[in-house]
Backbone bond lengths (Angstrom), bond angles and torsions (degrees), N, CA, C in turn:
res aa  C-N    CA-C-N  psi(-1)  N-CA   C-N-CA  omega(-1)  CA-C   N-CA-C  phi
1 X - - - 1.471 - - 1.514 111.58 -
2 X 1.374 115.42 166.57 1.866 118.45 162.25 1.488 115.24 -46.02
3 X 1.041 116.75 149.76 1.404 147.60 169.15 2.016 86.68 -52.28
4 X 1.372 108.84 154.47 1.432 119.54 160.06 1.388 113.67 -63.83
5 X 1.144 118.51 -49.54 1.381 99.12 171.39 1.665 106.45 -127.71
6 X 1.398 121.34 161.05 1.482 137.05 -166.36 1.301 86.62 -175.23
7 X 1.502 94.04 152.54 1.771 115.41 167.25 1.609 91.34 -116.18
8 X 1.598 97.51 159.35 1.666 125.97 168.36 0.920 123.62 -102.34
9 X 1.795 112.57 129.07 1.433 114.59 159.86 1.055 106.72 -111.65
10 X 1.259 139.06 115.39 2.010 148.99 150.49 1.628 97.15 -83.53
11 X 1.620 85.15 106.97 1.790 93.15 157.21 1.467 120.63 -179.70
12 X 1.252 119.50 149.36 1.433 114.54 166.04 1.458 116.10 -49.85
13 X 1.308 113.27 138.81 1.078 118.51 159.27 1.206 142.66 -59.05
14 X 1.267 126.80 48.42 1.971 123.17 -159.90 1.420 80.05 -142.52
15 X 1.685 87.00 145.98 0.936 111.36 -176.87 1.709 127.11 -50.85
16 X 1.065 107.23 -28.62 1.878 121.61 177.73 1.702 108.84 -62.95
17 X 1.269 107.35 -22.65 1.509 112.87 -176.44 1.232 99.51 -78.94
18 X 1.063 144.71 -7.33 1.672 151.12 -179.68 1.369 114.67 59.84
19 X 1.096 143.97 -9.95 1.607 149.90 121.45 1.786 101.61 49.54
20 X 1.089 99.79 -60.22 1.736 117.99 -169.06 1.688 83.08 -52.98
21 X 1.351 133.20 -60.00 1.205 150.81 -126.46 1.573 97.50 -71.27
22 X 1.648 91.01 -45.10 1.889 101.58 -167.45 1.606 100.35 -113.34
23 X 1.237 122.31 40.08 1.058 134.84 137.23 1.683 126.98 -81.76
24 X 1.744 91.64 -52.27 1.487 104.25 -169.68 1.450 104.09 -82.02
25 X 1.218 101.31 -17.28 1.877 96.64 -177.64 1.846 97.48 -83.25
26 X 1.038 116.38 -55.21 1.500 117.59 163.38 1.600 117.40 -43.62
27 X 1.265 138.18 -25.31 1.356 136.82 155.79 1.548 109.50 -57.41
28 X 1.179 116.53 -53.60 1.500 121.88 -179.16 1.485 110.85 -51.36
29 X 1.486 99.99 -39.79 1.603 86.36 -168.71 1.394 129.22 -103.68
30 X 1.430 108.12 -8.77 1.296 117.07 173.15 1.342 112.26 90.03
31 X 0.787 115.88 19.79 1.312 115.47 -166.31 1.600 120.99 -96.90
32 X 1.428 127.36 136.24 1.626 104.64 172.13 1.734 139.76 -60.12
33 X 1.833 124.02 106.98 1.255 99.49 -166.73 1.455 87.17 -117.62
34 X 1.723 115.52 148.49 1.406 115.26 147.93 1.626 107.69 -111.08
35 X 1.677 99.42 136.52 0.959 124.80 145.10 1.384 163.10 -57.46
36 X 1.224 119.42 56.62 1.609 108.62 -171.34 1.587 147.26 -89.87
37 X 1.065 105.56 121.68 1.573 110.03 -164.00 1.428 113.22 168.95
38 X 1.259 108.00 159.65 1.847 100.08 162.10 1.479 81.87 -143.06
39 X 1.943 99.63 165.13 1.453 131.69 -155.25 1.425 108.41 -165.03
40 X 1.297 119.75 177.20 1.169 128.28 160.83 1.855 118.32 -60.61
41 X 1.809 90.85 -39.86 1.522 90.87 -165.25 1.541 102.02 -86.17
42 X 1.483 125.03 12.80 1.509 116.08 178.63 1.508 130.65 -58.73
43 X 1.377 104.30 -15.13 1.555 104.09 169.32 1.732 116.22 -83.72
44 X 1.209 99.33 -34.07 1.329 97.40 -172.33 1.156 135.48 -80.34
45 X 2.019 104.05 -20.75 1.387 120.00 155.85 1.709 120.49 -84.95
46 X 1.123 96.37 3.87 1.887 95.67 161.21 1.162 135.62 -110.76
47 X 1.601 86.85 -6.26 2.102 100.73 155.92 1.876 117.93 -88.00
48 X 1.418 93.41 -21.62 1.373 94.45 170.92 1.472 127.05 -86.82
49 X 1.387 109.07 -7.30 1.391 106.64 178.28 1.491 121.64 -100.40
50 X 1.640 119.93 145.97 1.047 108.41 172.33 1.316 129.20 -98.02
51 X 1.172 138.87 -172.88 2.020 144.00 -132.67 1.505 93.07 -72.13
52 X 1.336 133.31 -24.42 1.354 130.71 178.00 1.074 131.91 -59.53
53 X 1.654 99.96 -17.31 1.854 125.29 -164.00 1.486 96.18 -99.75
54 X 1.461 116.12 122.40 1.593 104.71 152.32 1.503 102.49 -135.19
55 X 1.643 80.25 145.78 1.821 114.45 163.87 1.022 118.96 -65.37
56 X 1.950 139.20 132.37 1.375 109.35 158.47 1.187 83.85 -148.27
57 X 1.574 125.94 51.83 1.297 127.76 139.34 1.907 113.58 70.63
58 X 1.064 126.63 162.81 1.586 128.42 157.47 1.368 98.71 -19.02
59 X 1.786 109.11 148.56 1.647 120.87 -171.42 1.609 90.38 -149.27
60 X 1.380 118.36 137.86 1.659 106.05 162.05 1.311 96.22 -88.61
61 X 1.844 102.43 -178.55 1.412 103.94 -148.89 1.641 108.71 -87.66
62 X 1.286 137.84 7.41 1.073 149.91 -154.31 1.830 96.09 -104.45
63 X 1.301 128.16 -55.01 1.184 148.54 132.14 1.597 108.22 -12.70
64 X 1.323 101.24 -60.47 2.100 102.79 -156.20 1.888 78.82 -68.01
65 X 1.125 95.76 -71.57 1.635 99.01 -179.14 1.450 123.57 -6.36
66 X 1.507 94.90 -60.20 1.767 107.07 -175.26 1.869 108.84 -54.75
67 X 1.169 91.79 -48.84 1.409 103.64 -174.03 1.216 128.93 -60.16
68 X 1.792 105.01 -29.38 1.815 116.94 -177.46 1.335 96.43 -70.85
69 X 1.336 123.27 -49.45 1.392 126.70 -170.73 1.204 117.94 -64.57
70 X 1.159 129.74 -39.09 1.951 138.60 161.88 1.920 99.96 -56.08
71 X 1.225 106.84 -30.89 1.531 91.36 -154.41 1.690 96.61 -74.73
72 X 1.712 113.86 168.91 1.154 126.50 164.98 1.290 110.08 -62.98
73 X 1.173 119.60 -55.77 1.376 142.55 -157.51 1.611 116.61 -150.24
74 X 1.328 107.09 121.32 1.901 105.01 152.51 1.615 133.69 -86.78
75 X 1.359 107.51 108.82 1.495 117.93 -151.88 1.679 88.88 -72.31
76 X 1.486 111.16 138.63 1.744 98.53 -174.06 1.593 93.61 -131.65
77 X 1.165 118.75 107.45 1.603 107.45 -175.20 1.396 121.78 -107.56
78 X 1.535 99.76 0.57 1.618 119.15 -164.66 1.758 109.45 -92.93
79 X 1.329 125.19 150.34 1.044 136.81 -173.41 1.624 90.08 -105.68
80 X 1.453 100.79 120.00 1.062 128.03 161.22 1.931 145.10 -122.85
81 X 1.128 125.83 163.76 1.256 109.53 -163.54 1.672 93.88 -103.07
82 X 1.579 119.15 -10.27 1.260 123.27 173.28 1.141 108.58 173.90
83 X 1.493 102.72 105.25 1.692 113.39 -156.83 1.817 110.18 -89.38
84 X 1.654 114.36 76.90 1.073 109.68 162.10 1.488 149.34 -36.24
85 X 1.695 101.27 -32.72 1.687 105.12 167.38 1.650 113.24 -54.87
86 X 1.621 111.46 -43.61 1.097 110.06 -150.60 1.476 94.65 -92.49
87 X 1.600 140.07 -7.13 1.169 121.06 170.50 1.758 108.79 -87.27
88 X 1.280 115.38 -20.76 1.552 127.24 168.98 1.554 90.94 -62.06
89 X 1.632 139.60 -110.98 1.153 120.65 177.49 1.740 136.64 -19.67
90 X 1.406 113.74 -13.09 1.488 111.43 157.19 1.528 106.75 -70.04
91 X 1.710 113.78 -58.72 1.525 133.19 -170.74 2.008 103.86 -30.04
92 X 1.351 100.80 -35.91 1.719 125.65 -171.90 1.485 108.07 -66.44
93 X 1.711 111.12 -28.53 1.231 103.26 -173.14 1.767 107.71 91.02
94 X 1.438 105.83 7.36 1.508 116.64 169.57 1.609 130.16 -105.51
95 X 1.135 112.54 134.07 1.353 116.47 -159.56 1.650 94.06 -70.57
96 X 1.660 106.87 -178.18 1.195 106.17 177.86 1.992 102.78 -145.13
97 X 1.028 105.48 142.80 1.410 109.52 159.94 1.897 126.49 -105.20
98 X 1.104 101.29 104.72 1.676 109.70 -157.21 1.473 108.73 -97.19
99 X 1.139 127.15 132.41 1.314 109.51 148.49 1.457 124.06 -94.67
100 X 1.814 95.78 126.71 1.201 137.17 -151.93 1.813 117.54 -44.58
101 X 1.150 118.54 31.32 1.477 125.49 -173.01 1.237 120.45 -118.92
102 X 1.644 146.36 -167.40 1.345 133.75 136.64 1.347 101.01 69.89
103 X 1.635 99.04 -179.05 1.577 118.84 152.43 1.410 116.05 -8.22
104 X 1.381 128.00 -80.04 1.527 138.35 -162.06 1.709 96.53 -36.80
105 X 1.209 121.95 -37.30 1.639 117.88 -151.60 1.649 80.54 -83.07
106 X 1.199 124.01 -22.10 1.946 97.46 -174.77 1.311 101.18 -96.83
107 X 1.541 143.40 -6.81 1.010 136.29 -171.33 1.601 99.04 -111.56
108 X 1.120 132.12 -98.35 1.433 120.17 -178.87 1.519 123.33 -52.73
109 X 1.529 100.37 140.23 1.076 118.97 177.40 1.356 134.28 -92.76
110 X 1.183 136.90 111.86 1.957 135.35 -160.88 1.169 100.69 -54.24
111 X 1.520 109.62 112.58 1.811 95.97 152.03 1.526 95.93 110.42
112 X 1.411 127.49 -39.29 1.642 131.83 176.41 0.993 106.11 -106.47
113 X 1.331 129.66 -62.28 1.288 108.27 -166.42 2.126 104.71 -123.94
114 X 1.020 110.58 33.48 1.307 127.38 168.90 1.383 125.41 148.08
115 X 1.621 108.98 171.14 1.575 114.23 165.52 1.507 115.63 -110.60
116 X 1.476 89.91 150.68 1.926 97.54 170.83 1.600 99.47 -100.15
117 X 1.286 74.51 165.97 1.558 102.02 163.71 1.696 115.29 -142.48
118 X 1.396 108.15 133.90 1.568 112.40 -174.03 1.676 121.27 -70.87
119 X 1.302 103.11 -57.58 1.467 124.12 -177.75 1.933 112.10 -63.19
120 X 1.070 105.88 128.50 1.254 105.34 178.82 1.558 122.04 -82.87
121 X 1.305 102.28 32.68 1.666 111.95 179.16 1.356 123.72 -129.14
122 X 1.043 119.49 147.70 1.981 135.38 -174.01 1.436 103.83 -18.27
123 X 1.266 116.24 -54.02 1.454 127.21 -162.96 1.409 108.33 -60.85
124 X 1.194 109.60 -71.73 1.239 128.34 -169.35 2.123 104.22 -58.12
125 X 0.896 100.47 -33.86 1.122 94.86 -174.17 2.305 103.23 -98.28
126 X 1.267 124.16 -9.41 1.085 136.64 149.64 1.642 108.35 -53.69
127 X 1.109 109.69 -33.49 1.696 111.69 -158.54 2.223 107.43 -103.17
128 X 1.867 91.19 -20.59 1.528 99.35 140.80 1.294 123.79 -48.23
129 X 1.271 94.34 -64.87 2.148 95.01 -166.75 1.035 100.34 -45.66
130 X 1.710 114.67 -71.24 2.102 111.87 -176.34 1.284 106.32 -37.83
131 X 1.399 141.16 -33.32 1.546 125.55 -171.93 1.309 100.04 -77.44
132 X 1.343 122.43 -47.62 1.685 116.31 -170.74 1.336 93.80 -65.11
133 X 1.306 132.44 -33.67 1.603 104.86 -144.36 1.721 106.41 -110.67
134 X 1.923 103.54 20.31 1.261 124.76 148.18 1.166 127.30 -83.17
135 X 1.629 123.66 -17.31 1.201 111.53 177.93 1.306 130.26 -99.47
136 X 1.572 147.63 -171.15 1.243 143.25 160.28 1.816 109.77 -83.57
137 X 1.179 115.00 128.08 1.432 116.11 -172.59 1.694 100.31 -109.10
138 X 1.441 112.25 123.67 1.004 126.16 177.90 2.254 109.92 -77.98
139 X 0.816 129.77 103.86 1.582 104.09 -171.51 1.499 103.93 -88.49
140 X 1.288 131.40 -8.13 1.416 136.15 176.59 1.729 88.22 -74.68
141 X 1.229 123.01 -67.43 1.422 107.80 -158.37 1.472 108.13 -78.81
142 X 1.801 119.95 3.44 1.402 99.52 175.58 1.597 109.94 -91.50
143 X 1.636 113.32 -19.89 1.084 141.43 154.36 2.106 109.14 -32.48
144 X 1.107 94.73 -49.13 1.634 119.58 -149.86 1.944 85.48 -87.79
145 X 0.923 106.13 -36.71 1.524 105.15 -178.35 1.875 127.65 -79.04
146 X 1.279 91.99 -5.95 1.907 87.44 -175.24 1.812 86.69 -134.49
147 X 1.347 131.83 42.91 1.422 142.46 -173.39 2.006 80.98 -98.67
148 X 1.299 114.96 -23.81 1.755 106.93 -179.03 1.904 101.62 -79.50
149 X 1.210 118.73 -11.28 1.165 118.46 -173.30 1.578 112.53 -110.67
150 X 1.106 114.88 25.46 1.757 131.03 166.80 1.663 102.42 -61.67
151 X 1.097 93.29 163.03 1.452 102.05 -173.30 1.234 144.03 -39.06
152 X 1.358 93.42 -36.73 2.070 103.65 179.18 1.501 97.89 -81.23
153 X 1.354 116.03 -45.77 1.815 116.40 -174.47 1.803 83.90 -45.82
154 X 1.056 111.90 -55.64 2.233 112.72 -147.18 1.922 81.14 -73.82
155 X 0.870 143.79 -57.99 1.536 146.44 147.57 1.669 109.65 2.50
156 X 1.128 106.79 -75.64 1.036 112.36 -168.01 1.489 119.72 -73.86
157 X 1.292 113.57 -38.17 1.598 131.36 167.89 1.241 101.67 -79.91
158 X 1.340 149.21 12.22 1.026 131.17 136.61 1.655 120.71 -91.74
159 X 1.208 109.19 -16.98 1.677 119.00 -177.21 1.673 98.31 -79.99
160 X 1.416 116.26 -17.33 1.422 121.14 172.39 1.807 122.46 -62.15
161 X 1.431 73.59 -64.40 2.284 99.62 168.10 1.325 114.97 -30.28
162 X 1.781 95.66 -53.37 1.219 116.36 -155.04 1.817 106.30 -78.22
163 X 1.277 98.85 -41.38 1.818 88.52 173.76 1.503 109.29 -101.17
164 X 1.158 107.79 5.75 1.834 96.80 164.28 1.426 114.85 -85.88
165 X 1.289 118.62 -22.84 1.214 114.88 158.91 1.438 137.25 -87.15
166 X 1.657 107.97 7.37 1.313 119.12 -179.13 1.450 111.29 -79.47
């Protein structure tokens, strides 16, 4: 089985998802991460990682589920316009580590239901984890915090997307 504790990455593999990013910051720290997804860049981020990192490829969502909720943390490194993994891993009662831009800033919350990080590099986002994994994580109130992003809210903001781009 998993280690007691591990953090999550859910993501495509391409390079824009920044993947590379929370690899190398995850080399630094030693820490246990699984990875899920496959991509173009999946070979190249599994030669770069070391024994701490595991692959386990595409997950259906019943699976991803299990995993957000076991994890410490969902490592979120991707710029998004509305980062669904990471409000699904809130839904879990799991914190998130975001980088601090995009989407993430309307969905997670500093301090309840995750940390940012500004800089789009290893370090800075290495120096996330130590902040999250200093604090006490409530999972009722991280739970309690994306209850505005239930279905009709994600419904409706998607019926938004959808004719603003029409």
């Amino acid at each position: 089985g998993l280690d007691d504790e591990y953090f999550l990455l859910v993501s495509r593999l391409a390079w824009w998802k920044r993947v590379e990013e929370a690899i190398a910051a995850f080399n630094m720290l030693d820490l246990p991460l699984v990875v899920a997804g496959e991509g173009p860049e999946a070979a190249k981020l599994r030669r770069m990682a070391k024994q701490n990192i595991r692959f386990i490829g595409a997950q259906d969502d019943s699976t991803i589920r299990e995993l957000m909720a076991g994890a410490k943390a969902l490592i979120h490194p991707s710029l998004e316009d509305f980062g669904m993994t990471a409000v699904e891993a809130m839904a879990e009662g799991t914190p998130v580590v975001a980088y601090g831009l995009g989407g993430a800033l309307e969905t997670v919350s500093e301090g309840v239901s995750g940390v940012f990080y500004e800089d789009a590099d290893p370090l800075a986002l290495a120096d996330a984890v130590r902040r999250m994994r200093e604090q006490d994580w409530s999972a009722k109130a991280i739970k309690d915090s994306v209850q505005k992003f239930g279905r009709e809210r994600f419904e409706e903001a998607m019926k938004e997307v959808v004719s603003s781009e029409g």
